[in-house]
Backbone as JSON, one array per atom type, in Angstrom:
{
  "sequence": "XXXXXXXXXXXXXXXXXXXXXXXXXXXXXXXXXXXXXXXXXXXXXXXXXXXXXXXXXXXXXXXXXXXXXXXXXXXXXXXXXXXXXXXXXXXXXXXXXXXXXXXXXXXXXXXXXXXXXXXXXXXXXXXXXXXXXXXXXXXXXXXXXXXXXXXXXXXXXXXXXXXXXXXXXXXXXXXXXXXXXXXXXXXXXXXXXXXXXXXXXXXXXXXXXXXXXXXXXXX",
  "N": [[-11.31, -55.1, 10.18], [-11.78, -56.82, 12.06], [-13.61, -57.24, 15.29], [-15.79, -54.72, 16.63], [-16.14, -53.15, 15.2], [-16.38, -54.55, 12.74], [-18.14, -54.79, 10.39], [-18.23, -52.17, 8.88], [-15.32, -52.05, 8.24], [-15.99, -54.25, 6.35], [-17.58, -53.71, 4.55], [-15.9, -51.17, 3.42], [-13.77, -52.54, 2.61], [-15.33, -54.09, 0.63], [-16.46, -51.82, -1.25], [-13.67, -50.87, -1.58], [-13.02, -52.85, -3.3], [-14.67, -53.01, -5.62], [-14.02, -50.87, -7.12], [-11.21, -51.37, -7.77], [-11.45, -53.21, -9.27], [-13.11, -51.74, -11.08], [-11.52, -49.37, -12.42], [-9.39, -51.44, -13.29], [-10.54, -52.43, -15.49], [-11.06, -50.56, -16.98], [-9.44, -49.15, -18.77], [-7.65, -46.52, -18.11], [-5.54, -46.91, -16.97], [-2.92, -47.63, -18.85], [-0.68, -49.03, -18.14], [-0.64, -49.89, -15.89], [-1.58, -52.04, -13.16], [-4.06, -52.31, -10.73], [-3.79, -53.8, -7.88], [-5.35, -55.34, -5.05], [-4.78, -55.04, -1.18], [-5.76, -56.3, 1.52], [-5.63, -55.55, 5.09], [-6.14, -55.82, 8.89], [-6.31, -53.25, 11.04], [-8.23, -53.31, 13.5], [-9.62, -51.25, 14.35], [-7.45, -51.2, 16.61], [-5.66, -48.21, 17.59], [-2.36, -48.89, 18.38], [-1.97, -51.1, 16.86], [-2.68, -50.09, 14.07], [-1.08, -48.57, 13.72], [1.31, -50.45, 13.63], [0.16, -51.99, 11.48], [0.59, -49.99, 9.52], [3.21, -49.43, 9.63], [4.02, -51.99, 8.17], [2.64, -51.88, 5.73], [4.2, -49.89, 4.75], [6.91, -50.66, 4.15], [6.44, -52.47, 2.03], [6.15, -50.69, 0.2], [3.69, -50.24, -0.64], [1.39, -47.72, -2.74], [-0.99, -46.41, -1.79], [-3.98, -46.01, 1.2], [-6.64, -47.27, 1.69], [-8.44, -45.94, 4.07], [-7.35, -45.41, 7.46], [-10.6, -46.78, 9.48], [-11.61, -45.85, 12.07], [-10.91, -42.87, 13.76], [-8.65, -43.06, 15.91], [-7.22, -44.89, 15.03], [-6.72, -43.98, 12.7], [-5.51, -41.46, 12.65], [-3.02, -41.45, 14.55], [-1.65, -43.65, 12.62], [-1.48, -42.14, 9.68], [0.72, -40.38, 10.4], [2.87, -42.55, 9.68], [2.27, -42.97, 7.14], [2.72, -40.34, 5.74], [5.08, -40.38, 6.2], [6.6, -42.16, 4.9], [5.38, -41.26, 2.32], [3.41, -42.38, 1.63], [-0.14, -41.93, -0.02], [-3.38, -41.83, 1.7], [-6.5, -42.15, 2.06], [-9.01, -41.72, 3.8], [-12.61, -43.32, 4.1], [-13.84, -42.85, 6.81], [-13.09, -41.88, 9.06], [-13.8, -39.43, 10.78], [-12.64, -37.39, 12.88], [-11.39, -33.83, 13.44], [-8.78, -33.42, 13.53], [-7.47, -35.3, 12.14], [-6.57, -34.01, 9.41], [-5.75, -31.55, 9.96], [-3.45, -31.14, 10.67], [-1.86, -30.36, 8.74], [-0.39, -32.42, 7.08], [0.56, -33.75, 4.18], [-0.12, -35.87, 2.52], [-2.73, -36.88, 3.38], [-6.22, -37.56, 3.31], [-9.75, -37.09, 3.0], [-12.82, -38.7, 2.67], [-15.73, -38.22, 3.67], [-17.71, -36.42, 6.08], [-16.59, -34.17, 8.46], [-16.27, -33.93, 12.04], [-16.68, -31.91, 13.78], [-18.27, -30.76, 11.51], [-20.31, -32.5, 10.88], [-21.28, -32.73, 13.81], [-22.48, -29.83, 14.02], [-24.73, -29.62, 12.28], [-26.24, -31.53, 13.76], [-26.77, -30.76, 16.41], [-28.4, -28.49, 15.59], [-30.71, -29.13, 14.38], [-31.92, -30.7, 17.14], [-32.17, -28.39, 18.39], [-34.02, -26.69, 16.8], [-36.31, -28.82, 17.14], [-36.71, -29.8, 19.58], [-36.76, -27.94, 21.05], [-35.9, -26.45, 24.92], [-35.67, -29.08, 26.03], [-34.86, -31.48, 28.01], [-31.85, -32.75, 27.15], [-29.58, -35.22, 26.81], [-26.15, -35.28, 26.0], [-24.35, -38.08, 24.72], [-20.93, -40.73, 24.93], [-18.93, -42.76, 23.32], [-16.23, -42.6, 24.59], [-14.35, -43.07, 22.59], [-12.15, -41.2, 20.42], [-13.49, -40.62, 17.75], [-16.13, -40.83, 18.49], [-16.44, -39.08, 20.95], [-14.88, -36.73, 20.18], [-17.39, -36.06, 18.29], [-19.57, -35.49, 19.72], [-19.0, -33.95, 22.0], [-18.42, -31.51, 20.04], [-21.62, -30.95, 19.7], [-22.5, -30.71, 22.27], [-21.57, -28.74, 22.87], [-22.59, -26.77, 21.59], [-24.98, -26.84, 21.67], [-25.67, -25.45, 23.75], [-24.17, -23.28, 24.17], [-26.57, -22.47, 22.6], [-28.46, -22.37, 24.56], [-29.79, -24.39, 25.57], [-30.57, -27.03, 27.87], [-28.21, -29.56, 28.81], [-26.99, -32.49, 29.83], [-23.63, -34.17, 30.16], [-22.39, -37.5, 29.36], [-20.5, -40.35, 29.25], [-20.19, -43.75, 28.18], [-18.97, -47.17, 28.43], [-17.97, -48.87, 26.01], [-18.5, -52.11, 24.08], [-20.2, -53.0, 26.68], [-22.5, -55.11, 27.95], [-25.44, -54.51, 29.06], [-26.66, -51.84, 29.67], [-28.32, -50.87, 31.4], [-28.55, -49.49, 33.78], [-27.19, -46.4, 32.89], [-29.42, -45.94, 31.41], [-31.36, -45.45, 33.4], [-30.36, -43.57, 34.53], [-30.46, -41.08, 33.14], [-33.19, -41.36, 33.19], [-33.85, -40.14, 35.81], [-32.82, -37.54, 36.05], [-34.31, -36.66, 34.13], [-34.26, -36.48, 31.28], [-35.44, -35.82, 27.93], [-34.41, -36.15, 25.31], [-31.45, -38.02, 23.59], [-28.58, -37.46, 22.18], [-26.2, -39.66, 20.68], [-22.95, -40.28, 20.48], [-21.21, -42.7, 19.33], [-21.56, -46.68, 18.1], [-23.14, -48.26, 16.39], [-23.65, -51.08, 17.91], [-23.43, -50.38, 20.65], [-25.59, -48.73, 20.58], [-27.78, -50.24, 19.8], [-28.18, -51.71, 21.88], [-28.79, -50.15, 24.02], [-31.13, -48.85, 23.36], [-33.54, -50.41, 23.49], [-33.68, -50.76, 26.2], [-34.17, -47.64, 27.05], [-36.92, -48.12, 25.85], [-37.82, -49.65, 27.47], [-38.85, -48.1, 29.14], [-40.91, -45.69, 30.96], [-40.94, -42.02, 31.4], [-41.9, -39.31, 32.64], [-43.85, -36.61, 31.56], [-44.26, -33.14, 30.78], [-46.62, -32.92, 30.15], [-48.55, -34.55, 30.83], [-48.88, -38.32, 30.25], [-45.88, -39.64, 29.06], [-44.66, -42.31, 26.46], [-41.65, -43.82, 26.41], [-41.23, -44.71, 23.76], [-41.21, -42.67, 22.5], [-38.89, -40.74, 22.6]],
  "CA": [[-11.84, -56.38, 9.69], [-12.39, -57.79, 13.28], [-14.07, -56.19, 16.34], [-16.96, -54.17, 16.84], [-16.56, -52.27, 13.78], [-16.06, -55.08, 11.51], [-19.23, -54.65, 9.3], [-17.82, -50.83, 8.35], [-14.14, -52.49, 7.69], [-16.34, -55.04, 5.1], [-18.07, -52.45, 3.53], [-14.81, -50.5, 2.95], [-12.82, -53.66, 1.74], [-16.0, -54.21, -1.19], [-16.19, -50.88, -2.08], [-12.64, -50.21, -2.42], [-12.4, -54.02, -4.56], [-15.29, -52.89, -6.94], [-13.09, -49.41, -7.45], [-10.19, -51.6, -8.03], [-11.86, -54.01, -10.79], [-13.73, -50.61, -12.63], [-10.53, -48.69, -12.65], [-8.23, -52.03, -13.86], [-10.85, -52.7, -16.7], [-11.12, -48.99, -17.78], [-8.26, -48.6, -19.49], [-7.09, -45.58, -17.79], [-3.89, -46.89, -16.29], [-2.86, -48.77, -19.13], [1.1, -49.44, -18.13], [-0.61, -49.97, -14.3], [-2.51, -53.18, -13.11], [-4.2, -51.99, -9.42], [-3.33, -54.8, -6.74], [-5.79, -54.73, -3.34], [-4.38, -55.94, -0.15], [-6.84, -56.25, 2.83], [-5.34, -55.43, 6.46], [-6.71, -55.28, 9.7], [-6.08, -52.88, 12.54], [-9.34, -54.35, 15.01], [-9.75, -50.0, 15.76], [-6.94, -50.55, 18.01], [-4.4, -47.63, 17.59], [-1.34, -49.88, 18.28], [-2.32, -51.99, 15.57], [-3.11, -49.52, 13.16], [0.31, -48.19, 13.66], [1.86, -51.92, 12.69], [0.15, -52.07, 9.47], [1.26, -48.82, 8.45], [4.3, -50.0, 8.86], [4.11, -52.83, 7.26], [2.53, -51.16, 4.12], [5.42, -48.79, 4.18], [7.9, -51.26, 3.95], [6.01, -53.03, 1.3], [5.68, -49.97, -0.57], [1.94, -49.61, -0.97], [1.07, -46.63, -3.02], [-2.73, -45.79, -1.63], [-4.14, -46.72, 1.57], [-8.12, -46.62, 2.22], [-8.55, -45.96, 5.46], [-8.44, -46.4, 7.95], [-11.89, -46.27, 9.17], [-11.7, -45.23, 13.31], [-10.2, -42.05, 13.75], [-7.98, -43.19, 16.83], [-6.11, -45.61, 14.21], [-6.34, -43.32, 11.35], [-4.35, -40.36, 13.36], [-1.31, -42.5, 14.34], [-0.86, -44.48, 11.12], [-0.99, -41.1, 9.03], [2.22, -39.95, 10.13], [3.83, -43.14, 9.19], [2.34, -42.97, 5.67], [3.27, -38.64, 5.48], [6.63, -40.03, 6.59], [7.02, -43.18, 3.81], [5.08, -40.7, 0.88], [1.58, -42.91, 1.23], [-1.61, -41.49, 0.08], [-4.28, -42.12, 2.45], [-7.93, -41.31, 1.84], [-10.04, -42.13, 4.96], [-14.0, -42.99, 4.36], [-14.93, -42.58, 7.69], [-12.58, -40.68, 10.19], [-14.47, -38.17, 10.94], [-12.18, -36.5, 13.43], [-11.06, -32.73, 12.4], [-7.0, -33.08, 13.8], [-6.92, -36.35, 10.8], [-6.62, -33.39, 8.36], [-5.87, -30.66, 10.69], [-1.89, -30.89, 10.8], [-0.68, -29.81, 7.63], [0.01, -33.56, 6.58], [0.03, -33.42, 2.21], [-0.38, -36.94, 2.04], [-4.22, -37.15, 4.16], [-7.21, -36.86, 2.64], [-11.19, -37.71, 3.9], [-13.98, -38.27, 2.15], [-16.63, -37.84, 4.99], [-17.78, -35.3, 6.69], [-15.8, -34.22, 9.66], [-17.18, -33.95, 13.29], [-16.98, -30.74, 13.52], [-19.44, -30.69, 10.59], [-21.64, -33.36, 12.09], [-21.88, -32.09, 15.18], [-23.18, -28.71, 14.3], [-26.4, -30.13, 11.89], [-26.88, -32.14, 14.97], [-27.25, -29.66, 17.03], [-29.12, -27.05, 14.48], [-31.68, -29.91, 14.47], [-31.95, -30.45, 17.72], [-32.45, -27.2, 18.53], [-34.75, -26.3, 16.46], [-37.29, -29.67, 17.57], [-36.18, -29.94, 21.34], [-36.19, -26.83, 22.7], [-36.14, -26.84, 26.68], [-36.16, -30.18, 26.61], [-33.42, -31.76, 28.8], [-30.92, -33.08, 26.3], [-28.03, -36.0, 27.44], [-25.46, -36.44, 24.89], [-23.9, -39.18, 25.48], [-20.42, -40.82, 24.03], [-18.53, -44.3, 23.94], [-14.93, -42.38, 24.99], [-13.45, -43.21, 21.76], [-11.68, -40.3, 19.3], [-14.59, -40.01, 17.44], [-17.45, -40.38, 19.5], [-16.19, -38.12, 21.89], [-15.3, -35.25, 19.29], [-18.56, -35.19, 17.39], [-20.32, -35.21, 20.99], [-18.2, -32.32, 22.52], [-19.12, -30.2, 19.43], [-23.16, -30.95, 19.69], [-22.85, -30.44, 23.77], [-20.74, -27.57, 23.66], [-23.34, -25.81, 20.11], [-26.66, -26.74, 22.22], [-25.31, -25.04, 25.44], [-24.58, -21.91, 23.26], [-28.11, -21.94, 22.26], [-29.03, -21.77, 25.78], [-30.5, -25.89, 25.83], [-29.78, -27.7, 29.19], [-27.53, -30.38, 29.02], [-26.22, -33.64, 30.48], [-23.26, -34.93, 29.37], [-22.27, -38.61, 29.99], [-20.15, -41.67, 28.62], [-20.44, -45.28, 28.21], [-17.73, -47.79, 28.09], [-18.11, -49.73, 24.62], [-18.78, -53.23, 24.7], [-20.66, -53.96, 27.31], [-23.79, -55.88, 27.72], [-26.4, -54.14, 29.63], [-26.69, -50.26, 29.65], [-29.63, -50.41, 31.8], [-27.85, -48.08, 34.57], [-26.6, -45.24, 32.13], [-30.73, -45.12, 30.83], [-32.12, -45.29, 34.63], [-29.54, -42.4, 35.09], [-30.89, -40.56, 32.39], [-34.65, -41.33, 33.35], [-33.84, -39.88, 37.08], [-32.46, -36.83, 34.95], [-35.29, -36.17, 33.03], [-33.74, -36.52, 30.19], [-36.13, -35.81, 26.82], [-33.61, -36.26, 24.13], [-30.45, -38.34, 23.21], [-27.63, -37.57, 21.16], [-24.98, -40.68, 20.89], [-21.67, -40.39, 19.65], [-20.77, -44.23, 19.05], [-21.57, -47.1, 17.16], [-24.71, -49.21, 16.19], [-23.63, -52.12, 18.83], [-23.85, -50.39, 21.83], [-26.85, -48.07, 20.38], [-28.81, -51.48, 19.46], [-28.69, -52.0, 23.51], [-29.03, -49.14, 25.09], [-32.33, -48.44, 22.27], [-34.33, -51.46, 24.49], [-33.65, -50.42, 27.61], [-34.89, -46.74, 27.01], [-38.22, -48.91, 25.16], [-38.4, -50.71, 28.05], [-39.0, -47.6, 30.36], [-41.44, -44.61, 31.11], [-40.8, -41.03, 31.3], [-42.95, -38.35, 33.21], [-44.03, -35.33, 30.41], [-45.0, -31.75, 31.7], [-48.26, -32.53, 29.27], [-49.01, -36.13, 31.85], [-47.29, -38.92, 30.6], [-45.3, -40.13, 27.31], [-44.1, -43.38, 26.34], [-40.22, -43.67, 26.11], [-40.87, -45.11, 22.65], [-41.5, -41.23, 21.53], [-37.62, -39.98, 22.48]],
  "C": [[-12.25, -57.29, 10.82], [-12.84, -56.49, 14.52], [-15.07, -56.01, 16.51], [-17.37, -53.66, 15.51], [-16.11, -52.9, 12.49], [-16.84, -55.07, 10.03], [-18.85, -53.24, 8.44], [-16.66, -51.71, 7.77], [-14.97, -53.42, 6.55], [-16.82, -54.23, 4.32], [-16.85, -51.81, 2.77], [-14.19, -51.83, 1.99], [-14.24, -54.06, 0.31], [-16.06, -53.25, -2.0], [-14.7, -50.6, -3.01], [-12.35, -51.67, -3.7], [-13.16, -53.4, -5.71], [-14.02, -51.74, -7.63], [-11.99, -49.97, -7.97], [-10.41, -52.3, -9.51], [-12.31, -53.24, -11.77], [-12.44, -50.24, -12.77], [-9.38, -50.16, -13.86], [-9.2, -52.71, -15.5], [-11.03, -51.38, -16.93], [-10.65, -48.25, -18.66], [-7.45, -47.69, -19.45], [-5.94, -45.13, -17.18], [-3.43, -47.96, -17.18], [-1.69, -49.47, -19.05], [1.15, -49.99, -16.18], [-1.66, -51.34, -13.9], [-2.44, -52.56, -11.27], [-4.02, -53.62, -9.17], [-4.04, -54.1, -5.15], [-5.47, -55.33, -2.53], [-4.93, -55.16, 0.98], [-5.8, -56.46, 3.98], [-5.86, -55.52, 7.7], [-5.88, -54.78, 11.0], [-7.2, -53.18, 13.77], [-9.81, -52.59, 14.99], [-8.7, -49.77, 16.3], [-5.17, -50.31, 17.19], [-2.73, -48.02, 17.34], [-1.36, -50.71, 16.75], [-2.11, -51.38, 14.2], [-1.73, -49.24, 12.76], [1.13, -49.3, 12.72], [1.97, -51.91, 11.66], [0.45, -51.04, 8.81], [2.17, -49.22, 8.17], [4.75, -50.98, 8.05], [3.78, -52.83, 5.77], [3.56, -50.36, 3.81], [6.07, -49.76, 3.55], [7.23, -51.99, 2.64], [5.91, -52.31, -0.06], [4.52, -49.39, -1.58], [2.2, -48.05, -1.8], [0.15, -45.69, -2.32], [-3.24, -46.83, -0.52], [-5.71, -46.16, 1.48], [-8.08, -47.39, 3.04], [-7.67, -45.18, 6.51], [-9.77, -46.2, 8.54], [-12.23, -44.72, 10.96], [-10.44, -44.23, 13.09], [-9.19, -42.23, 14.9], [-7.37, -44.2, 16.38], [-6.04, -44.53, 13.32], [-4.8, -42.1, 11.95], [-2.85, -40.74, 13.47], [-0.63, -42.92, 12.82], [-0.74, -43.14, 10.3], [0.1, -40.38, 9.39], [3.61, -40.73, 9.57], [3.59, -43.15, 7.83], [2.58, -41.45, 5.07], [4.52, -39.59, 5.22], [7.43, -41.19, 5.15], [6.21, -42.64, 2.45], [3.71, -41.23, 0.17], [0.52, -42.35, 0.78], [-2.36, -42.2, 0.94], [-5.39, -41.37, 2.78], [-9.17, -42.44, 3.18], [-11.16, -41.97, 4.34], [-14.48, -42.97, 5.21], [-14.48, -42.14, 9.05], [-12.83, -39.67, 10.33], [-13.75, -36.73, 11.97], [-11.42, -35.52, 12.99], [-9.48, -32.87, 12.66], [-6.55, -34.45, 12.39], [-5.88, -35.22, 9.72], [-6.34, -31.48, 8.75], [-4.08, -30.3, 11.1], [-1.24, -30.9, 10.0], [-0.12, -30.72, 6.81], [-0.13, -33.29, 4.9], [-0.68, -34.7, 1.91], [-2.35, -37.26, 2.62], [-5.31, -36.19, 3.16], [-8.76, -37.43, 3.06], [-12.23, -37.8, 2.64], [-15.42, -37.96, 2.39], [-16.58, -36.44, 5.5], [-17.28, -35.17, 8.18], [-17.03, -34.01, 11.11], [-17.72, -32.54, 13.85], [-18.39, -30.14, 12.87], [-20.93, -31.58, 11.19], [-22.3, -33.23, 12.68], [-22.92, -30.66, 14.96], [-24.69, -28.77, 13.66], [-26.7, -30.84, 12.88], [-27.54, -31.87, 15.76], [-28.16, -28.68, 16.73], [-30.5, -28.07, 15.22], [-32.52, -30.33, 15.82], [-32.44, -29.59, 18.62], [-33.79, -26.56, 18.41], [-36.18, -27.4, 16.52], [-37.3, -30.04, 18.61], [-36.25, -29.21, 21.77], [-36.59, -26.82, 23.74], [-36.24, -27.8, 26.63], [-34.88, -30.35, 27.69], [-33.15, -32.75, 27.79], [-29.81, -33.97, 26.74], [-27.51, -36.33, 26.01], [-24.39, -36.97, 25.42], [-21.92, -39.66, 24.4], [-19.76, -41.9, 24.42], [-17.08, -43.57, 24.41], [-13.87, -42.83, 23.88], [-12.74, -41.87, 21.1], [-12.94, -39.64, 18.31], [-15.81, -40.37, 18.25], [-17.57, -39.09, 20.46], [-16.15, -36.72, 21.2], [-16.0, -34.99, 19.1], [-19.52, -34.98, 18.19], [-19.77, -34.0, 21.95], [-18.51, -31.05, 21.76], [-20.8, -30.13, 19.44], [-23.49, -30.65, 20.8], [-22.67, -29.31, 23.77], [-21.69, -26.14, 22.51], [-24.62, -25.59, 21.02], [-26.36, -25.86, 23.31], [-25.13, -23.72, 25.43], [-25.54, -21.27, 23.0], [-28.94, -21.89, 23.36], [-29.61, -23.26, 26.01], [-29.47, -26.17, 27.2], [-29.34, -29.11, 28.45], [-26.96, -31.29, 29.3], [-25.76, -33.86, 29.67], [-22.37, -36.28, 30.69], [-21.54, -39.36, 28.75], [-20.57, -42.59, 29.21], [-19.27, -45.67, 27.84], [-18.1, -48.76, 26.63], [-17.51, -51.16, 24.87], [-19.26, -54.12, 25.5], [-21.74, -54.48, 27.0], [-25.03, -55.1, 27.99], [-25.69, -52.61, 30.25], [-28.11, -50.12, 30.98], [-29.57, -49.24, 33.23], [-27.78, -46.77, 33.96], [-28.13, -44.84, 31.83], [-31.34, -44.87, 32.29], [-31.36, -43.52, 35.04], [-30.46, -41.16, 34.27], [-32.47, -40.38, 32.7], [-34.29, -39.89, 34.72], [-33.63, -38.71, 36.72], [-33.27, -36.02, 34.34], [-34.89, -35.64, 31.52], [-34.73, -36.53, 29.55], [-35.69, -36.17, 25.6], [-32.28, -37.04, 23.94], [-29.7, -38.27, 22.19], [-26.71, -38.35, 21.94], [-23.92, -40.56, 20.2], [-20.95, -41.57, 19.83], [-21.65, -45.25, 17.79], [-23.29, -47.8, 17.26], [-24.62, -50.56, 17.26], [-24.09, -51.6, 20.28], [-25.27, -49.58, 22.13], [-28.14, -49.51, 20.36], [-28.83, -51.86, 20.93], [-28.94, -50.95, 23.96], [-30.64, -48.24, 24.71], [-33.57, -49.27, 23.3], [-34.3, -50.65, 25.56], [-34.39, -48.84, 27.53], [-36.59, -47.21, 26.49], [-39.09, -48.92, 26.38], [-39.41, -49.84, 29.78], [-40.15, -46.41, 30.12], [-41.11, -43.2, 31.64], [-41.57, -40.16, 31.9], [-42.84, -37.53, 31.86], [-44.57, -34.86, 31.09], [-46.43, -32.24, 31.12], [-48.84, -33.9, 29.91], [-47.93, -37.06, 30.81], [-46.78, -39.54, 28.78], [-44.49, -41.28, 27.66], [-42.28, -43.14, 26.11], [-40.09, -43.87, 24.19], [-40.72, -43.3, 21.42], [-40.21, -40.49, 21.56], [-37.23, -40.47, 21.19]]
}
């Protein structure tokens, strides 16, 4: 509900209210009246942890969420361990759902999955190009960019891989790196904040092409 990725946490908190108001006029729980209570972990791990516990102790039934997979991971062993359901829409990382937990459940597609239409695609409209995928160093960015580096590299495509730190201001280093590079293609594994900068700065630049010369605006 605060952070970078607060616009995803609002989304989640309207969806899951409409879900709460169809279900409590539906008639289908009629000895049950749903009750939604909004949390925030910020993303950060520590945090996430907290409010688990604090839903435990409260005795929540059902959590949605949470959304970053480097909160979701942590807090799902405290809601296995207090009998929580917890249905993630947007942890995409495969270990969420990958340790036998009963109580975890996703409704997204994992990174794993992600990554490899990423790559297919890729593939099959890039070939030889030079390829950087890139990733902010989070849990999921990093997973669903490790499986699209490590699928293209298989298929014989060259490669760069590179992070970014999330949050900053000006990327215009990380794209000069990339120009120098000859980079043709970007795959990003992060969010729409640091993509909405680092989108300019590639705009703002030119590219050599074997065929003379191409605008950056064409990656």
């Amino acid at each position: 509900m605060s952070g970078s990725s607060a616009a995803f946490g609002a989304q989640m908190r309207d969806g899951t209210a409409a879900a709460v108001e169809a279900l409590n006029a539906s008639g289908l729980l009629p000895d049950t009246k749903l009750i939604l209570t909004v949390v925030d972990d910020a993303c950060d791990p520590k945090q996430a942890v907290a409010v688990a516990n604090k839903l435990a102790t409260e005795r929540v039934r059902l959590v949605v969420g949470h959304f970053c997979s480097s909160s979701s991971i942590p807090a799902s062993d405290v809601y296995d361990e207090a009998g929580i359901i917890q249905m993630s829409p947007g942890s995409t990382n495969p270990q969420l759902t990958e340790r036998g937990l009963k109580t975890v459940f996703r409704v997204c597609g994992r990174d794993d999955q992600q990554g490899l239409v990423a790559a297919k695609y890729i593939h099959a409209n890039h070939h030889n190009e030079t390829i950087a995928v890139l990733d902010d160093k989070s849990t999921a960015g990093k997973g669903i960019a490790d499986v699209v580096a490590a699928r293209l590299q298989r298929s014989g495509e060259h490669v760069i891989r590179n992070s970014y730190v999330a949050g900053e201001k000006d990327y215009a280093a990380l794209v000069s790196r990339m120009k120098k590079d000859g980079v043709r293609v970007a795959y990003i594994g992060g969010y729409h904040t640091e993509v909405g900068l680092i989108v300019p700065s590639v705009r703002g630049r030119c590219w050599p092409h074997r065929h003379g010369k191409r605008s950056a605006d064409d990656l």
